[in-house]
C-alpha positions, -999 to 999 in steps of 0.1 A, spaced: 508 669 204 512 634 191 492 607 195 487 568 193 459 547 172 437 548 206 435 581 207 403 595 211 402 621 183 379 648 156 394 660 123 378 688 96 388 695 67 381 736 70 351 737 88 334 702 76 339 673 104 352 643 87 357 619 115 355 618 154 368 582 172 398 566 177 426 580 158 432 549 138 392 544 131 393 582 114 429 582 101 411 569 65 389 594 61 416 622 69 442 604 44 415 601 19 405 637 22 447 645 22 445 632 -14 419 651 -27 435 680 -52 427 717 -35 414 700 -2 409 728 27 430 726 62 427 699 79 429 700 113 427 669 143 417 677 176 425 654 206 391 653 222 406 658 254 421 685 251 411 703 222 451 705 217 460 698 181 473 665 169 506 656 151 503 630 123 529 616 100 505 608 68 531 602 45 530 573 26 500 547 22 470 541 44 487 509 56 517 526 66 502 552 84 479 527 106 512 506 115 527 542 128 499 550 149 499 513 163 537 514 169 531 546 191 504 530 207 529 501 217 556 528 228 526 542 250 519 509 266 552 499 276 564 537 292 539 534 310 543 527 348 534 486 358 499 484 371 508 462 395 544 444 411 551 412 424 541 416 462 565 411 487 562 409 527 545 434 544 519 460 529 510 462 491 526 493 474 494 498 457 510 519 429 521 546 461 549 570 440 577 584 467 579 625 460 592 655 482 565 673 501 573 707 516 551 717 546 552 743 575 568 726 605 532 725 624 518 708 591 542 679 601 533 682 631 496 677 628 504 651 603 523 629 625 493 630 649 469 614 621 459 578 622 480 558 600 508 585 595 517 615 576 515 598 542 482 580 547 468 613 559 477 633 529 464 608 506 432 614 530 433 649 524 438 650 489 406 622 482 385 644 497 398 676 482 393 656 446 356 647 458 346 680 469 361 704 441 357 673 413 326 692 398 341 724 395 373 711 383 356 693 352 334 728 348 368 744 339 383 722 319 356 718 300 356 757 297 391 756 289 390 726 262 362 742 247 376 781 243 405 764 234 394 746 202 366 777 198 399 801 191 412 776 166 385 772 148 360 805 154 384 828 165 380 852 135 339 842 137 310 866 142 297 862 180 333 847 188 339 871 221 298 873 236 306 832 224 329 832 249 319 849 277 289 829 276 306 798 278 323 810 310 290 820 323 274 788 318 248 805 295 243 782 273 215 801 252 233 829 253 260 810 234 236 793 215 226 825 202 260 839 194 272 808 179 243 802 154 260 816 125 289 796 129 295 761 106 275 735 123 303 711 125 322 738 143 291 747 167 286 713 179 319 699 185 326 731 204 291 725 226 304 685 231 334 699 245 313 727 268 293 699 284 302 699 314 303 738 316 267 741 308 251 710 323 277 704 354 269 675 376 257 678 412 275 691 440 287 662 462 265 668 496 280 669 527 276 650 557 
């Protein structure tokens, strides 16, 4: 994937971490480390994701840096306008127009709800956000993590209990099945499984 300057980001050379941060506060570390004669792999990791990053290193440190700030410029101005000049009537509050298909007695309740269909569904999808929130960040955090685990420890001793532990939320059993791994490896992949093995509270219900 590419990415911009802000990009929150962790790069190894083979299995030593050489810099976790912004993209641009690491990017002299990695281009040092490209210059070194017989360096090992190195790999960045979008610390979001745990998808692989794309950078064009060619060239001089300075060069580089202006790239990733030029991206980061691109970034800001695709994206959508945080606000609009307000006419009459209601604010548009950033509201985006898209096609919904329901059931014909989905419309039908919807048309009952106070403030109309649309306000209802934004309704229904706040509270769908609040209620399976925790659970959602469990598995992406599963997900991030096996993702850059594969990358990086997929040929590793304890890789597959490693695993299954992480989508247990057992984190001593991973513990255990990671300890032979390079530490650098081991930790990034247990910042990424956070959430999996220390989830925050269920919201309570009322």
């Amino acid at each position: 994937m590419q990415a911009t300057a802000r990009t929150a980001c962790t790069a190894f050379e083979g299995f030593r971490l050489i810099g976790s941060g912004e993209l641009a506060a690491i990017a002299p570390a990695i281009h040092q480390s490209l210059h070194i004669e017989d360096h090992a792999p190195i790999l960045i990791f979008d610390d979001a994701s745990a998808h692989q990053v794309e950078v064009d290193f060619r060239g001089d440190l300075a060069d580089v840096l202006d790239r990733l700030e030029t991206a980061a410029q691109w970034a800001l101005e695709d994206a959508p306008p945080t606000s609009a000049p307000r006419g009459r009537g209601r604010p548009k509050l950033g509201v985006v127009a898209r096609e919904v298909t329901l059931l014909p007695r989905h419309w039908d309740w919807l048309d009952t709800q106070s403030g109309g269909a649309s306000a209802a569904l934004r309704r229904l999808v706040e509270e769908a956000k609040r209620v399976s929130g925790p659970a959602d960040r469990i598995r992406r955090s599963q997900e991030v993590a096996y993702r850059f685990m594969s990358t990086m420890a997929g040929d590793m001793a304890g890789f597959e209990e490693a695993s299954r532990a992480l989508f247990a939320a057992e984190e001593t059993r991973f513990d255990e099945m990671s300890a032979t791994w390079p530490a650098d490896v081991r930790n990034y992949a247990k910042r990424l499984a956070e959430a999996a093995f220390h989830p925050e509270p269920a919201p309570s219900v009322s």
